[in-house]
Structure formats: C-alpha cells, structure tokens
ROMIVO-120548 format. One line per field, with one value per residue (C-alpha): residue number from 1; chain; y, x, z. Coordinates in steps of 0.05 Angstrom, whole numbers, plus 5000, padded with zeros to 4 digits. Layout:
n: NUM | ...
chain: A | ...
c2: Y | ...
c1: X | ...
c3: Z | ...
***
This chain:
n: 1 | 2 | 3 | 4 | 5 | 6 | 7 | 8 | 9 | 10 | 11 | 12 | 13 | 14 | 15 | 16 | 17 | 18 | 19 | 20 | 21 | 22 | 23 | 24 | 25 | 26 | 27 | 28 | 29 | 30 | 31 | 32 | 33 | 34 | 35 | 36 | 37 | 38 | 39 | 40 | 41 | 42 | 43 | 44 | 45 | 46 | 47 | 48 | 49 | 50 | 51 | 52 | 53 | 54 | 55 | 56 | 57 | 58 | 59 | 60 | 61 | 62 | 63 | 64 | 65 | 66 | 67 | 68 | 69 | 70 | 71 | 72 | 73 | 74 | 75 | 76 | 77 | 78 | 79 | 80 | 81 | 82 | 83 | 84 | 85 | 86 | 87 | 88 | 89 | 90 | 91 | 92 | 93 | 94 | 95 | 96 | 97 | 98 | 99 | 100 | 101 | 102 | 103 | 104 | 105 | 106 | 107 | 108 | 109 | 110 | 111 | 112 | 113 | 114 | 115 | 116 | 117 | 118 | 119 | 120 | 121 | 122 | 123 | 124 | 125 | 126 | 127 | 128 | 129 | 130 | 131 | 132 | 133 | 134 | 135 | 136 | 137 | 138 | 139 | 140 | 141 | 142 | 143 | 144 | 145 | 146 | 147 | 148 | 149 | 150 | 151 | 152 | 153 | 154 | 155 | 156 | 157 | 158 | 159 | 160 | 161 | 162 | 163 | 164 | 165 | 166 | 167 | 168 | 169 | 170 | 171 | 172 | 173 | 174 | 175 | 176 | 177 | 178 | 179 | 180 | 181 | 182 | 183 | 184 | 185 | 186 | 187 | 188 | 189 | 190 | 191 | 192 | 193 | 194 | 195 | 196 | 197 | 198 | 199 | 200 | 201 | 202 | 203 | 204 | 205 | 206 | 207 | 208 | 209 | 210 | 211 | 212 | 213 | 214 | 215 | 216 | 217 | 218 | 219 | 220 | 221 | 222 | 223 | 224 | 225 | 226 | 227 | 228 | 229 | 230 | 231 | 232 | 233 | 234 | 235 | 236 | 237 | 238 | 239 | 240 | 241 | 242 | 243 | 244 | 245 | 246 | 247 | 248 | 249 | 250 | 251 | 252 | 253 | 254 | 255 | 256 | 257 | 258 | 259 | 260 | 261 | 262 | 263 | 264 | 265 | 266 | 267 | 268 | 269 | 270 | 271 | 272 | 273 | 274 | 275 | 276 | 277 | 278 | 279 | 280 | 281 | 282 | 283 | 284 | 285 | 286 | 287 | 288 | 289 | 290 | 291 | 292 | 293 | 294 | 295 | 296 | 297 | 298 | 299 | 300 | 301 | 302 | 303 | 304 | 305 | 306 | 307 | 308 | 309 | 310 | 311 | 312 | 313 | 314 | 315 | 316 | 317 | 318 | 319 | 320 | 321 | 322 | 323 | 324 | 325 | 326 | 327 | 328 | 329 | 330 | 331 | 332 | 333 | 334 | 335 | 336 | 337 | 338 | 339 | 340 | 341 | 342 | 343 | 344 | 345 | 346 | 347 | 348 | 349 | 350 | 351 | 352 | 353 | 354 | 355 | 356 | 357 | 358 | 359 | 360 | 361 | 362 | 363 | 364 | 365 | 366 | 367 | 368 | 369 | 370 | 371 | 372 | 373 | 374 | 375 | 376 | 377 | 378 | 379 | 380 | 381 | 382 | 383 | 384 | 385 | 386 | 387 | 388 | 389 | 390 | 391 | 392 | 393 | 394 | 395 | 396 | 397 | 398 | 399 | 400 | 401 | 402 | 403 | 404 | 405 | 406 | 407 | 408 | 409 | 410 | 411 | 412 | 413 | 414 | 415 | 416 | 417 | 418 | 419 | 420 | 421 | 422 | 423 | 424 | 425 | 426 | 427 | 428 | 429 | 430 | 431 | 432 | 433 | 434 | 435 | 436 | 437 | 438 | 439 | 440 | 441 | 442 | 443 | 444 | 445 | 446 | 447 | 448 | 449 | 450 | 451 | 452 | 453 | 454 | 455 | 456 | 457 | 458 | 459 | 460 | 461 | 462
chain: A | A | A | A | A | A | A | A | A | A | A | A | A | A | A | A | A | A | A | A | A | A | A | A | A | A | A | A | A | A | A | A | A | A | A | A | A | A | A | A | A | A | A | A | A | A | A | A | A | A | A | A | A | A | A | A | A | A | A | A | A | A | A | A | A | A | A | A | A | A | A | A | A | A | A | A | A | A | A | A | A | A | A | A | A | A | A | A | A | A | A | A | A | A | A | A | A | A | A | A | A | A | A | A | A | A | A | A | A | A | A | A | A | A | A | A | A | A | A | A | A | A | A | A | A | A | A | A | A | A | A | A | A | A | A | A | A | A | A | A | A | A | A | A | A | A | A | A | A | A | A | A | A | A | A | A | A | A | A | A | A | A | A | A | A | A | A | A | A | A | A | A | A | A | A | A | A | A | A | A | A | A | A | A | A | A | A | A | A | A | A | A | A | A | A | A | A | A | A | A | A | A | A | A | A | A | A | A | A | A | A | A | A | A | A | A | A | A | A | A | A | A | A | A | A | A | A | A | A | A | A | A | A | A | A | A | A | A | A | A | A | A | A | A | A | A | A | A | A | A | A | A | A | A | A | A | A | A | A | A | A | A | A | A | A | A | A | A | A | A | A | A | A | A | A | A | A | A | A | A | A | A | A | A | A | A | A | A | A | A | A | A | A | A | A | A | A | A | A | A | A | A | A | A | A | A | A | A | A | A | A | A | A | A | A | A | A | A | A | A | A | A | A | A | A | A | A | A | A | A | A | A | A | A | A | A | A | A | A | A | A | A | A | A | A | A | A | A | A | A | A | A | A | A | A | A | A | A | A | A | A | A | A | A | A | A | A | A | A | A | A | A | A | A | A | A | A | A | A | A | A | A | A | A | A | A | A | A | A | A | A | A | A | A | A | A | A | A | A | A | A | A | A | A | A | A | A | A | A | A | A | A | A | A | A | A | A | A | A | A | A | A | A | A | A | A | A | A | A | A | A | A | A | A | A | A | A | A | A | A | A | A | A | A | A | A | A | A | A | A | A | A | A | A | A | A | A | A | A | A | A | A
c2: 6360 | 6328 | 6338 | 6313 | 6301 | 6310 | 6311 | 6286 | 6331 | 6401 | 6387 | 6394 | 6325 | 6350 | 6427 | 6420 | 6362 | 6406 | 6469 | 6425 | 6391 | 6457 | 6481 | 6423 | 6441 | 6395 | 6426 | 6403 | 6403 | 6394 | 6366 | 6389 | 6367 | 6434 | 6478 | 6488 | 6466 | 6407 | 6392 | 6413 | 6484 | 6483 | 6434 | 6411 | 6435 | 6508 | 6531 | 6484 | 6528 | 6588 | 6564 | 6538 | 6608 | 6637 | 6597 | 6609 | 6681 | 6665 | 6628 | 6683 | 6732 | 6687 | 6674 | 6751 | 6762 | 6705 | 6763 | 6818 | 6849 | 6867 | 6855 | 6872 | 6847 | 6800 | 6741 | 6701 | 6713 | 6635 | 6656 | 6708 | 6650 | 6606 | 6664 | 6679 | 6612 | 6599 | 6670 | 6645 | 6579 | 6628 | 6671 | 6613 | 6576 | 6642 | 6632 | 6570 | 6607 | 6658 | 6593 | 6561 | 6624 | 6646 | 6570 | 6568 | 6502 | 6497 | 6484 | 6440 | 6444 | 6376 | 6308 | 6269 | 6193 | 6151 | 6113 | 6064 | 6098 | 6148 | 6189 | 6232 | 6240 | 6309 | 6319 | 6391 | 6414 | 6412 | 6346 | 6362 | 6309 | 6334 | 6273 | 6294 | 6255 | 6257 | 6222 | 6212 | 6210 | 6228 | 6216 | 6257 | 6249 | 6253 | 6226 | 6231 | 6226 | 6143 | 6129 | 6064 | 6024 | 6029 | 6113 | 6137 | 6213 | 6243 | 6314 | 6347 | 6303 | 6259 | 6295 | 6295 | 6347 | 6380 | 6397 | 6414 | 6466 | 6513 | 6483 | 6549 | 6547 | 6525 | 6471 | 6467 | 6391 | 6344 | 6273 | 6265 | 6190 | 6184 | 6211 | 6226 | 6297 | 6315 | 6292 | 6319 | 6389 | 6393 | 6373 | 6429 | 6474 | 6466 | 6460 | 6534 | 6558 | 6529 | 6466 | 6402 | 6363 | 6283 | 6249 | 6171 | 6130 | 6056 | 6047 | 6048 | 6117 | 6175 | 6209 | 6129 | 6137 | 6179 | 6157 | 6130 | 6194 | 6239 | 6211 | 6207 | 6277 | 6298 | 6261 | 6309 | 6357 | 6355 | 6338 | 6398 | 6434 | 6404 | 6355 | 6278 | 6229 | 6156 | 6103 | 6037 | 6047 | 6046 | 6083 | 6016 | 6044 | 6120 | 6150 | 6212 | 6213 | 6254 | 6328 | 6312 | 6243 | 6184 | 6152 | 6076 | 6064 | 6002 | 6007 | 5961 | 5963 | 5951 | 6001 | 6070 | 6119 | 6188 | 6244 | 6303 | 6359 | 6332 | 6275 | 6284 | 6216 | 6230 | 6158 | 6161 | 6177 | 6131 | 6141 | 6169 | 6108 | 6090 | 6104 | 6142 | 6087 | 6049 | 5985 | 5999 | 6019 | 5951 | 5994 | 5947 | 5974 | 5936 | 5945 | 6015 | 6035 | 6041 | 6003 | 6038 | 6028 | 6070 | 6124 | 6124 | 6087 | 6043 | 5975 | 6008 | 6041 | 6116 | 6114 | 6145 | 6153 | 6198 | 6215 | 6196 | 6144 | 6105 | 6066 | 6114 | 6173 | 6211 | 6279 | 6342 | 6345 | 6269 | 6282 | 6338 | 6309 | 6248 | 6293 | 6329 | 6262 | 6234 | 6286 | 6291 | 6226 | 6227 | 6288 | 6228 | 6280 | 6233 | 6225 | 6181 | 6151 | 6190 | 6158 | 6141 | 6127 | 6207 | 6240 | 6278 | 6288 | 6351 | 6353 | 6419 | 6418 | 6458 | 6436 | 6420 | 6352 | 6335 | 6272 | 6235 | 6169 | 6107 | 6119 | 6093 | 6034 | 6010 | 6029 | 5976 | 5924 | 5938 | 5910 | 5973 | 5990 | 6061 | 6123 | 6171 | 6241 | 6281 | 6356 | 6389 | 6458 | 6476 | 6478 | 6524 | 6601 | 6626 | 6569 | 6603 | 6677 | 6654 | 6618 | 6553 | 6502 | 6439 | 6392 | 6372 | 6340 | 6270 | 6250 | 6174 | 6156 | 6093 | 6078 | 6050 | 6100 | 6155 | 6162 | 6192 | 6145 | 6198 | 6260 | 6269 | 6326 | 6364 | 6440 | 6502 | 6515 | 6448 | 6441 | 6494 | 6468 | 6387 | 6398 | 6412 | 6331 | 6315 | 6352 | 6329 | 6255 | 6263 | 6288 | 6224 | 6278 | 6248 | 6270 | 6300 | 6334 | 6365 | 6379 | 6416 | 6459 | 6531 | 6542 | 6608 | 6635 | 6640 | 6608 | 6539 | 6500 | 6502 | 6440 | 6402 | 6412 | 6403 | 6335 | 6311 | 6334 | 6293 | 6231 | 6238 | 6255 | 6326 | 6367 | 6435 | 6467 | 6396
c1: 6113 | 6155 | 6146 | 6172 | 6101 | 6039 | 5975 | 5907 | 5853 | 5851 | 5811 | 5840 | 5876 | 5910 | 5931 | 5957 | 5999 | 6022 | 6042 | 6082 | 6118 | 6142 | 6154 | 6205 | 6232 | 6199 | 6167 | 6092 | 6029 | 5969 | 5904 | 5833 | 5771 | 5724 | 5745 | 5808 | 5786 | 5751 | 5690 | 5715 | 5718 | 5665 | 5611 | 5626 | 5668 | 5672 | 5593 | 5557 | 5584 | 5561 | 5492 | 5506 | 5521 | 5465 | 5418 | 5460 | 5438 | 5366 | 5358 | 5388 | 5344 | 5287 | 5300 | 5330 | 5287 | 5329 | 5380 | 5336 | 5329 | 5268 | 5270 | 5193 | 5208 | 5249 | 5253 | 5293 | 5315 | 5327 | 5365 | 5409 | 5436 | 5447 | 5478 | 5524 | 5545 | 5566 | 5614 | 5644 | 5662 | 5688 | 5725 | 5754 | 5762 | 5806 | 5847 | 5879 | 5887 | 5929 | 5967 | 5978 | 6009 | 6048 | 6083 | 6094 | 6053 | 6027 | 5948 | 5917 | 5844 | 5813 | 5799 | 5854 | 5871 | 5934 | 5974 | 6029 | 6091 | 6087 | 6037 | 5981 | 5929 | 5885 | 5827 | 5793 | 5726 | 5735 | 5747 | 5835 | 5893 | 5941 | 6001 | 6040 | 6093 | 6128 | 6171 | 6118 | 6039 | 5989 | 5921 | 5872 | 5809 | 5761 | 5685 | 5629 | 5550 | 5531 | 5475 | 5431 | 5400 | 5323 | 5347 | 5362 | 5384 | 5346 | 5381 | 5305 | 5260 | 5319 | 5379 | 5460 | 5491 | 5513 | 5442 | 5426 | 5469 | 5431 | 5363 | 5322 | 5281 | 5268 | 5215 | 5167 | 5185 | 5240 | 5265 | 5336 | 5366 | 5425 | 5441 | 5521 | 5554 | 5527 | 5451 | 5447 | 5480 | 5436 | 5377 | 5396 | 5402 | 5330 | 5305 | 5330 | 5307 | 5229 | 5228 | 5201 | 5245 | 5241 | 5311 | 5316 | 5371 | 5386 | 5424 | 5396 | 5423 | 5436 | 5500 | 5515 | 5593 | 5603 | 5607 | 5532 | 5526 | 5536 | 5488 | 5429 | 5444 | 5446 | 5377 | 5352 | 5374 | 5346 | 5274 | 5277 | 5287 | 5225 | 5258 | 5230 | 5276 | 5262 | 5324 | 5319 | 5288 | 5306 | 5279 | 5252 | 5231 | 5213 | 5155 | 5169 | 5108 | 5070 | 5082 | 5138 | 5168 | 5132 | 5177 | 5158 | 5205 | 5208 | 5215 | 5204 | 5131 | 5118 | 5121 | 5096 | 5089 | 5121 | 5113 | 5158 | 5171 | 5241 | 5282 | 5357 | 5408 | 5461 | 5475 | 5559 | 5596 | 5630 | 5704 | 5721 | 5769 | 5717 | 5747 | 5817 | 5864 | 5875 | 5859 | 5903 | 5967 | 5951 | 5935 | 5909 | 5837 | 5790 | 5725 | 5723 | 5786 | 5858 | 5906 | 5972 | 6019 | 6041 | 6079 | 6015 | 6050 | 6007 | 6031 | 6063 | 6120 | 6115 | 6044 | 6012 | 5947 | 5919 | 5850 | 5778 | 5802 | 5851 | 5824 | 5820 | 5775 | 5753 | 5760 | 5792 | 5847 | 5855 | 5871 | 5927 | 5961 | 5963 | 5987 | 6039 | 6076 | 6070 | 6117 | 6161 | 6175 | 6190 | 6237 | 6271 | 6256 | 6241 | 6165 | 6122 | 6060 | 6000 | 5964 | 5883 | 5876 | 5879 | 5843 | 5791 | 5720 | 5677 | 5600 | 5572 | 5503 | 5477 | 5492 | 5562 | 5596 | 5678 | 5711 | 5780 | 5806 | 5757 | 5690 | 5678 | 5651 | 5708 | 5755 | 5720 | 5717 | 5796 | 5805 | 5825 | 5804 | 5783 | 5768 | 5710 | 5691 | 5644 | 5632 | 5561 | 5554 | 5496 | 5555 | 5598 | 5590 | 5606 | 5560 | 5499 | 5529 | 5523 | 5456 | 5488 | 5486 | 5466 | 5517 | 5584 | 5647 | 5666 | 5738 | 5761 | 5831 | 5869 | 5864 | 5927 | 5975 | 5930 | 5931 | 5879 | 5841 | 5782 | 5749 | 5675 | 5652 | 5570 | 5560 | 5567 | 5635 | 5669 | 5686 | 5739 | 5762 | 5776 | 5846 | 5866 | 5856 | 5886 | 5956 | 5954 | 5941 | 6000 | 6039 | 6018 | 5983 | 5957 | 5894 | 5929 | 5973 | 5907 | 5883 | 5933 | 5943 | 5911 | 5853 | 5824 | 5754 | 5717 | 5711 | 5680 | 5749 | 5747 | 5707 | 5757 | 5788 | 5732 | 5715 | 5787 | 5784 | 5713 | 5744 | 5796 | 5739 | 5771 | 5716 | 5696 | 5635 | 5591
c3: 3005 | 3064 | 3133 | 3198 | 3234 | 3207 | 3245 | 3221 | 3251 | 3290 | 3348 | 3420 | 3413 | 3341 | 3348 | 3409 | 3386 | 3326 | 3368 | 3423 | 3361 | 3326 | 3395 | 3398 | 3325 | 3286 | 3217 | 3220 | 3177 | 3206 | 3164 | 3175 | 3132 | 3172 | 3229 | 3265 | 3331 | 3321 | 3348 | 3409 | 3395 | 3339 | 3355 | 3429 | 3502 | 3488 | 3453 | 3502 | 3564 | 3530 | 3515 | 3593 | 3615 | 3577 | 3616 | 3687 | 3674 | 3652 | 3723 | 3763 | 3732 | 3746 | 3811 | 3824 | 3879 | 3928 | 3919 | 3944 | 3876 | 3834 | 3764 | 3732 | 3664 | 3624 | 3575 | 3526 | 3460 | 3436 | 3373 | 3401 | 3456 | 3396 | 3362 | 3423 | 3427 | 3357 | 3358 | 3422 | 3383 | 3321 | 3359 | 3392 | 3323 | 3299 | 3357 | 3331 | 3266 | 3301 | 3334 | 3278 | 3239 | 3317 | 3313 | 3231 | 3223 | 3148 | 3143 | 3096 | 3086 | 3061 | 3083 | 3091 | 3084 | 3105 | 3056 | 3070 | 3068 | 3107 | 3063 | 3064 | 3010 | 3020 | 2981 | 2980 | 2973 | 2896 | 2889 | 2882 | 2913 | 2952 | 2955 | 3029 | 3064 | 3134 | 3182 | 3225 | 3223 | 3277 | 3271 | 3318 | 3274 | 3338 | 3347 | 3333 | 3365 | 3368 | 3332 | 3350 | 3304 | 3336 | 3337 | 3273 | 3272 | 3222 | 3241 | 3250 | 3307 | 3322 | 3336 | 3366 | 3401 | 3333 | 3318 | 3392 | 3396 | 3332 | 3336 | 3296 | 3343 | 3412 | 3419 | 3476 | 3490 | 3490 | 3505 | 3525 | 3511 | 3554 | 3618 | 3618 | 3609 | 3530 | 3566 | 3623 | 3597 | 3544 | 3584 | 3649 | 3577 | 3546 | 3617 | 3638 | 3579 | 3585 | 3542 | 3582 | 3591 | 3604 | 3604 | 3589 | 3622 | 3612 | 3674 | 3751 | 3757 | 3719 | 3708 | 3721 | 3718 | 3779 | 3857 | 3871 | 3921 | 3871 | 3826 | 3872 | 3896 | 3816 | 3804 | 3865 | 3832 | 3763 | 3787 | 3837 | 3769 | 3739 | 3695 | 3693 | 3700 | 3682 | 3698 | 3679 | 3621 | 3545 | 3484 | 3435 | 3377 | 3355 | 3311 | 3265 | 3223 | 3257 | 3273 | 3338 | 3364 | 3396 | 3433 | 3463 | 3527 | 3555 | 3637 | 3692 | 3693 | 3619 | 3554 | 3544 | 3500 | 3504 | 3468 | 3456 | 3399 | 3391 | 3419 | 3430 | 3425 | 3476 | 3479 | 3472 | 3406 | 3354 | 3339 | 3263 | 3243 | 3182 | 3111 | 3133 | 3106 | 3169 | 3133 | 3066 | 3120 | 3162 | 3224 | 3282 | 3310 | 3359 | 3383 | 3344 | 3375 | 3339 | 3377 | 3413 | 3452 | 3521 | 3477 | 3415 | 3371 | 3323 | 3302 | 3234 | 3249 | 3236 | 3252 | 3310 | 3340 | 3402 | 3432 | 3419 | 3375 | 3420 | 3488 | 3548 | 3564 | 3511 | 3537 | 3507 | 3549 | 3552 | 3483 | 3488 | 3543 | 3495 | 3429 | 3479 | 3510 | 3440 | 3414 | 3463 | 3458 | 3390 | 3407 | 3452 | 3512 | 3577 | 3584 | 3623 | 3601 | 3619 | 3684 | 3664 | 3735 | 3749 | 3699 | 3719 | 3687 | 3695 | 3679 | 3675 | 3693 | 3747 | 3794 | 3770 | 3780 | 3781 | 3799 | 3797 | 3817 | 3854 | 3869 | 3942 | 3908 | 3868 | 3923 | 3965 | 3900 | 3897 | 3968 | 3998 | 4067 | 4067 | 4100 | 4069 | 4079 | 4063 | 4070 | 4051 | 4014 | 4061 | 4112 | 4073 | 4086 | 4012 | 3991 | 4031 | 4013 | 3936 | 3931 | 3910 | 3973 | 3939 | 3939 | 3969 | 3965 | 3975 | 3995 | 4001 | 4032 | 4039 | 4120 | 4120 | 4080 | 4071 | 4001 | 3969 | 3924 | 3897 | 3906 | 3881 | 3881 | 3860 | 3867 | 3843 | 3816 | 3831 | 3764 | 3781 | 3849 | 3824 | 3800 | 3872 | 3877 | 3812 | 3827 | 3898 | 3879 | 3825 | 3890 | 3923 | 3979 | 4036 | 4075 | 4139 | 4086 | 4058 | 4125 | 4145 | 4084 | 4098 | 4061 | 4047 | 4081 | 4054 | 3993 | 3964 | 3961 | 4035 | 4039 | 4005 | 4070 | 4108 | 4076 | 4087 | 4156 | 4170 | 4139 | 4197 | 4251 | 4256 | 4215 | 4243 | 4212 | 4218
***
C-alpha cells in the first residue's frame, strides 16, 4: 500500500499532522499501536483537567460558605471522578475518529516500525505484518513517564501519571517526586480530594522552570493548601515491602524516612525512539532525541520527525505546530520555522501558572537592560468578585526598544489570558502599545495592562 505521507503515532503531534496534510491534498495513513489521540487525549492534557475540574468543584463546595451559601451536606465519589475523566478522554478519543473519517485519512491499528526505503512494517494485536510505503515518513511516536534507576515503577506503590489518573481507589497518603506541571497537578489533584500530600523536589524551588517570583508565590500557595513541600531534596532509595512506600530522602540536613500509601514519579518522561527502526534506517538520535533539522527533516531523506521526540518543548501544541509547518513545507507552501523562544507553557494547578519568553532572570543573564512589572490579583476587582486573588502577572520589557521579553503569569484563569503575550510578542508589541490598548472592566486580563502600565510607572489601581 503506497502513500504520500505517513505518520507514525496519533497523539496531538501526529493527527494533526495527518489532517493538515490531506487538507493540502496529500493521501495519508496514519499508524497507531492504542488510541487515536495519543497520550494526550487518552492518558495526559485533556483527563487530567477533568480530574482538575472535579476537584475545582470539590473546593468550591467546601469552601461554599466564602460565597454566602449554605451547603449542609456533601462528599466525593473517588470512582465516579475517575470515571468522568476517562469518558471525557473517550469522547474526545472518538472525535479524532470522526476527523480522521471527515479528512479520508486511512487508519492502521498496530505498532509500527521504519524500514529503509521508505517503508512501514505494522504489526497488529495478532501478531499479522502489514508491509506500507510512502513518499514521505513522519514519526510522532510521543513519550513516555522517566523512570530512575533508585525508582522503579512497579505500576501499584510506585506509579506515572498513567496509573495516577485510574488509581481504584484513592489512598489516604502520597509522595510526589518532581515538582513540574504532571507533579504539581497531580499533587493540587490528590490534595483537593483529601490524600496528604508531600511533594519532593530536587531543585531550590518548585515548579523550578518558571520566573523565580512565580515559583515562590506557587510554593505559598501549595502549603496554604496543606501540602508539604521539601526542595532540595531527592528521593535515594524506596521500600515496597511493607503494606505502602518508605521513601529515604536525602535533604540538606541529612536523610529521612517518609512514609506514604503511594509514591508518584513525576520526574520528566523519556522519548519513544527505542525499537521503531531508527537504527536499521541510519536515523541520527542524541541524548534520547532524534535529530532534525529547521523544517523536521531527519538525516535520511524522506524521513521526518516532530514532537516529544525531537529537541524543543515537549508540549502538545509544540507538537502540532511542528506536524503543521512540516507539511506545508513539504507542500513547498512558504513556512517559517517555528520560534522556541515564544512558546508558551501552562501549568494547571490551582492556582494556575502561564509563561512565555525570558524569565527576569535570564533577561538580565542575556545582557538586556530591562524594565519589569508587576500587577497583583488582590488589586484586580473581578479577582476579589471571584474568590481567586492570589497571584499576579509579571511583565518584563526591553528599556531600550520596548519589546517585550516575557510575561509570567500565577492565578486563577491565566492559563486562558497568556496567549495575549504570545500573539503580541509574535507582533513584536511593545509595552506602551499594550498600555494603551483598551482593556475590558472588569475582567482578569486587565492586569496584563496594569502590569505593563507599572513597568512604565503609569499603573492605576496600585
């Protein structure tokens, strides 16, 4: 069977990839060895905000009576918000079905390897080989939870995400390992919910990618919610024989022992370039990472390679803005290559966190001279009308041009508001620009305005 492009794996990197292709009259095939959707829509971005939701209700009701209302009785059903979850991941699953079939791409079901040539061998569940061939081949095959040597996931006591997310029931204690976006969701998850919840963090600060404010505020944050945070510290060794986990951490004060019902390794994932034919085509890989060029081209010719699996961020829509300029420039349309420097990453926590571009601190290690503002939520009127003031925004401007090197942002909803920066800094915006664009009252974009504003010493409401 011949095809113009086919695409190795249906997560968010490879169906998107396959519908902009057909869109661009190509005839594609796309290969998946489990759900259409990845992990993405199975196992990752879309049922961890609906176990997230589930608990953003749980809190409200709990704290119901901030609002003026009176709610005598209510509780948790644990399996029901696992339940919920994994139909929201179905129904979103079906959905690229109904894509698929809508743009006339062919589905294969199996696990596929690459072959020199330009080939394709699928295997199904039954053991059957599938020879395919195209003029091109994509390979989205994704990632997968890291596992450390001294933390060996035995899927029960030690876990990954994947197991997280359908636990059968929920336990009364947990250790988190890792304190970046899978942790710290997770972790604000369990936490709603009742478990106790200590969270383990090698680095000096947690959520340790984002702007240093941000992550002291976030740190705030989860204790105020009850949850222990050690930084500094690393897991050495775990204990399963007994009925939970013993954990011995290693901080700056000497070891100690911690004990929990179940311990969760959020410690970064590993990409899934092992036994896929990379080696038998000649494809170039380094440090667990397939090697491209600007336009995703491997160093075979007719091999290509886009998300988790090439350098960059590995984030959903990293990936399909990776699959989409791919194809187009196979179609020879003019494309050009995706900026890394204006991507922007969303944790969704409560309270959320969303950033793009330089944290004040790399700003300053970049030689720029700079001007930084920052706007609270406690300022904001819908902030205080919602119940959600923690937080703020962060804004950081070249002095002398004005351009706007990042925007940081922790509260409720900011998630939502950050790609106001990204298409501004793709505009090449500048503050006074953002300053003097109307923003409506009252609502919690508003201090994006008001943060760019007290960069320039023109701020209002502080």
């Amino acid at each position: 069977m011949k095809y113009d492009i086919i695409v190795l794996g249906s997560g968010p990197g490879g169906y998107v990839t396959a519908i902009r292709a057909s869109q661009l009259g190509f005839k594609v095939a796309i290969v998946e060895k489990e759900n259409l959707g990845g992990i993405c829509l199975n196992w990752g971005c879309i049922p961890t905000k609906a176990l997230l939701k589930s608990a953003q209700v749980f809190d409200y009701l709990k704290h119901a009576s901030d609002y003026g209302l009176t709610i005598k009785e209510f509780d948790k059903d644990f399996g029901a918000v696992v339940a919920r979850s994994r139909n929201v991941a179905e129904g979103m699953s079906k959905g690229v079905q109904f894509l698929m079939k809508k743009n006339k791409i062919e589905v294969i079901f199996g696990t596929g390897k690459v072959k020199p040539g330009k080939k394709i061998d699928v295997t199904d569940k039954d053991g059957n080989v599938t020879e395919l061939s195209a003029d091109n081949i994509i390979i989205a095959t994704g990632a997968r939870s890291r596992e450390l040597p001294n933390l060996p996931q035995d899927g029960k006591k030690v876990i990954g995400y994947r197991q997280a997310m359908v636990l059968p029931e929920q336990p009364k204690s947990m250790i988190v390992v890792g304190s970046g976006a899978i942790g710290v969701e997770f972790a604000h998850f369990y936490n709603s919910m009742g478990t106790k919840v200590t969270i383990v963090e090698f680095m000096p600060n947690v959520v340790p990618v984002e702007d240093i404010d941000v992550s002291k505020q976030f740190e705030r944050s989860l204790k105020k919610a009850g949850i222990e945070v050690m930084t500094n510290a690393s897991v050495e060794k775990v204990d399963t024989t007994g009925e939970g986990v013993k954990a011995t951490v290693k901080t700056a004060n000497g070891e100690i022992t911690l004990e929990a019902d179940i311990l969760l390794s959020a410690v970064g994932i590993k990409s899934n370039i092992e036994n896929i034919g990379l080696e038998e085509v000649g494809i170039a890989t380094d440090r667990d990472k397939v090697l491209v060029n600007k336009y995703y081209q491997t160093n075979i010719p007719g091999y290509y390679a886009i998300g988790d699996i090439v350098p960059g961020q590995a984030l959903a829509h990293v990936a399909s803005a990776e699959g989409i300029l791919c194809v187009e420039k196979l179609a020879g349309l003019h494309v050009e290559p995706l900026d890394y420097g204006n991507i922007p990453g969303c944790t969704y926590a409560t309270p959320e966190i969303a950033s793009v571009g330089l944290t004040e601190k790399a700003a300053l290690e970049q030689g720029y001279e700079i001007k930084v503002g920052k706007f609270p939520f406690s300022a904001s009127g819908k902030a205080k009308a919602s119940g959600a003031s923690d937080g703020f925004v962060k804004v950081i401007f070249d002095a002398k041009y004005g351009e706007w090197l990042g925007c940081h942002m922790i509260g409720a909803g900011v998630t939502d508001m950050i790609a106001e920066a990204v298409v501004a800094r793709r505009l090449e915006t500048t503050g006074h620009e953002i300053i003097k664009s109307v923003h409506p009252h009252p609502t919690m974009s508003e201090a994006i305005m008001e943060a760019a504003a007290a960069a320039y010493d023109e701020v209002i409401h502080i």
